[in-house]
C-alpha positions as CSV (number, residue, x, y, z in Angstrom):
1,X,15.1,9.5,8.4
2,X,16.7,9.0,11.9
3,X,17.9,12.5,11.6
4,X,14.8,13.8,10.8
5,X,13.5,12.1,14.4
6,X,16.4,13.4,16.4
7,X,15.3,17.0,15.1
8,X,11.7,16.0,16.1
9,X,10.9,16.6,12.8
10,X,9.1,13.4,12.3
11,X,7.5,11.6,15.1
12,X,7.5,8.2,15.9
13,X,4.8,6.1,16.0
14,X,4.1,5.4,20.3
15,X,3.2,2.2,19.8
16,X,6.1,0.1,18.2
17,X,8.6,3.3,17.4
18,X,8.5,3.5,14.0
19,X,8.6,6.8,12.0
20,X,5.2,7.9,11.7
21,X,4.3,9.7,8.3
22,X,1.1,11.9,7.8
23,X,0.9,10.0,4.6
24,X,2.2,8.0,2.3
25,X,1.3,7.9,-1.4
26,X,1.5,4.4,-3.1
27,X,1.0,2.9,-6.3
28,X,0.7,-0.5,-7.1
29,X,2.3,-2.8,-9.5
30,X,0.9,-5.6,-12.0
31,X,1.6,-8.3,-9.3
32,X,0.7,-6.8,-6.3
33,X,4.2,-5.0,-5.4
34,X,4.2,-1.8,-3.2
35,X,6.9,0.6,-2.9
36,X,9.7,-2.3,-3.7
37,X,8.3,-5.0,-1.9
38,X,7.8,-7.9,-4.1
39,X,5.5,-10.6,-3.7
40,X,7.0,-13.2,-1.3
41,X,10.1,-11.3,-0.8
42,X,12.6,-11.6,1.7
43,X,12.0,-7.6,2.8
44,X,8.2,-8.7,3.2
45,X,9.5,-9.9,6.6
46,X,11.9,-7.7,8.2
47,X,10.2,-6.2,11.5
48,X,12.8,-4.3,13.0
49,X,14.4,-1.4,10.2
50,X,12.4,1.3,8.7
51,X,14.4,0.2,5.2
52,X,15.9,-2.4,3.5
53,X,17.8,-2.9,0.3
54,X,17.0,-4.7,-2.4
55,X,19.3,-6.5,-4.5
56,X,17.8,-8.5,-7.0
57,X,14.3,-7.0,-8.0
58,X,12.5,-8.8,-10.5
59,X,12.1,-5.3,-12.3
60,X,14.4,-2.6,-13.3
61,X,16.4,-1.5,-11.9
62,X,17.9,-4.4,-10.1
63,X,18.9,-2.4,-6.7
64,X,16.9,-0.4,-5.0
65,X,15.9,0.7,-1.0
66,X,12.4,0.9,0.4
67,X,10.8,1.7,3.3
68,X,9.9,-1.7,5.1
69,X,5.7,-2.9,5.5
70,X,6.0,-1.6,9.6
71,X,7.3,1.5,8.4
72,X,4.6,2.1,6.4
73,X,2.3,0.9,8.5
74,X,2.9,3.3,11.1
75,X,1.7,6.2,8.6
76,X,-1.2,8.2,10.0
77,X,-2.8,7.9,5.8
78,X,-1.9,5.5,3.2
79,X,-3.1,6.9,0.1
80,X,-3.1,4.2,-3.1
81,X,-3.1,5.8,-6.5
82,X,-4.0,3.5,-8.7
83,X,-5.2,4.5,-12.8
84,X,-5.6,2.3,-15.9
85,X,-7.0,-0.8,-16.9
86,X,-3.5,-2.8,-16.6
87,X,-4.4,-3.0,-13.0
88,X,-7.8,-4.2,-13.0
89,X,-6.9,-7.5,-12.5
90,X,-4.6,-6.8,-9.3
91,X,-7.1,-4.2,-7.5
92,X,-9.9,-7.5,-7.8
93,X,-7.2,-9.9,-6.5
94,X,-6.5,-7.3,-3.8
95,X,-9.9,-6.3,-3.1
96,X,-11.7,-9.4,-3.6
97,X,-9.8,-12.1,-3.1
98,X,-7.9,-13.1,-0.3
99,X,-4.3,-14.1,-0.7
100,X,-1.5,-16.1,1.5
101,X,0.9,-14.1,3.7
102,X,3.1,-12.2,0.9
103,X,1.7,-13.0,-2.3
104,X,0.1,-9.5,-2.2
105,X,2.2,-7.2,-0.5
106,X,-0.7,-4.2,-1.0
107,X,-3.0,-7.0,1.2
108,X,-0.6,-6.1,4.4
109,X,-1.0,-2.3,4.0
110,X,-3.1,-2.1,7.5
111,X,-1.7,1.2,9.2
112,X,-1.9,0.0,13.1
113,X,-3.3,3.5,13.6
114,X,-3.8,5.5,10.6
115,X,-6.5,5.1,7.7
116,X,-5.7,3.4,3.9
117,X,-7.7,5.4,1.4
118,X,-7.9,4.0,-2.2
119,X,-8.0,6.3,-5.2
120,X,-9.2,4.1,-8.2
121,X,-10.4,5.1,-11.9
122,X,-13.1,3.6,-13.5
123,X,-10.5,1.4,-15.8
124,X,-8.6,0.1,-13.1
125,X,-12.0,-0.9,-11.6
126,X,-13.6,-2.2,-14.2
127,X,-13.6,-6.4,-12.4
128,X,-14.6,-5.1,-9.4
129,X,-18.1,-6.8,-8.2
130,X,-20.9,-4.6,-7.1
131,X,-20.8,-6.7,-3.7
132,X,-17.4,-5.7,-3.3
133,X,-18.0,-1.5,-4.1
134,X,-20.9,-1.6,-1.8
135,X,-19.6,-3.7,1.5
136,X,-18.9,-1.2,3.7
137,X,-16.3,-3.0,5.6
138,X,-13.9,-2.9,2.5
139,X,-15.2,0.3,1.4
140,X,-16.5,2.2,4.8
141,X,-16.5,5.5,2.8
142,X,-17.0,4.4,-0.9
143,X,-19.1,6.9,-2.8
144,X,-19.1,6.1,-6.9
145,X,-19.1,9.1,-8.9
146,X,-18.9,9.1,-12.8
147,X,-17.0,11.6,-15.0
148,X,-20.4,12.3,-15.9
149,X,-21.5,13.6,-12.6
150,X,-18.8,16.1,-12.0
């Protein structure tokens, strides 16, 4: 990546010089994990590098890298793909339900300039309240549409 920045090929972000993506795609896992940033991991933390390593995952495989939360958070669009009713339970936890500081890592997805959009299927929203759909401070630009409507 910092080659990328030294051929101006990817900007950094002006405010706390992180590389700044035009977007980022991100799914989620069953306990809340982004990219591979665990719930209550040590990476959840770091402040300073754009990636860390990751030694002993709690899924395979056991090492991995990932982009760090700033990193991410400097992204202009955060785009979360999320499909099938095995996450249900997580997008209400994440959507609904307020967590403590790293028990969600998808919770502390907040782009210090850029937008989080959330692309959701009807399974994977199936526990979601009708308060939550229609409050447009969680959902500023929420618009339901069925399969049938298409």
């Amino acid at each position: 990546m910092r080659g990328l920045v030294r051929r101006k090929i990817l900007r950094l972000d002006s405010f706390n010089l992180f590389p700044q993506f035009d977007m980022i795609l991100l799914g989620i896992g069953p306990d809340g994990h982004i990219a591979s940033l665990f719930p209550n991991s040590l990476q959840l933390a770091e402040e300073r590098e754009w990636v860390v390593a990751v030694l002993h995952s709690p899924k395979p495989p056991s090492e991995r890298i990932s982009m760090t939360l700033p990193c991410i958070n400097a992204a202009s669009h955060v785009c979360f793909a999320v499909v099938g009713s095995g996450k249900a339970e997580v997008i209400q936890r994440i959507m609904e339900k307020p967590a403590l500081p790293g028990a969600l890592p998808a919770q502390m997805v907040r782009p210090s300039n850029g937008v989080v959009y959330w692309f959701v299927d009807k399974a994977a929203a199936e526990n979601l309240s009708v308060d939550a759909w229609g409050d447009p401070k969680k959902f500023p630009a929420m618009k339901y549409q069925d399969e049938k409507s298409r």
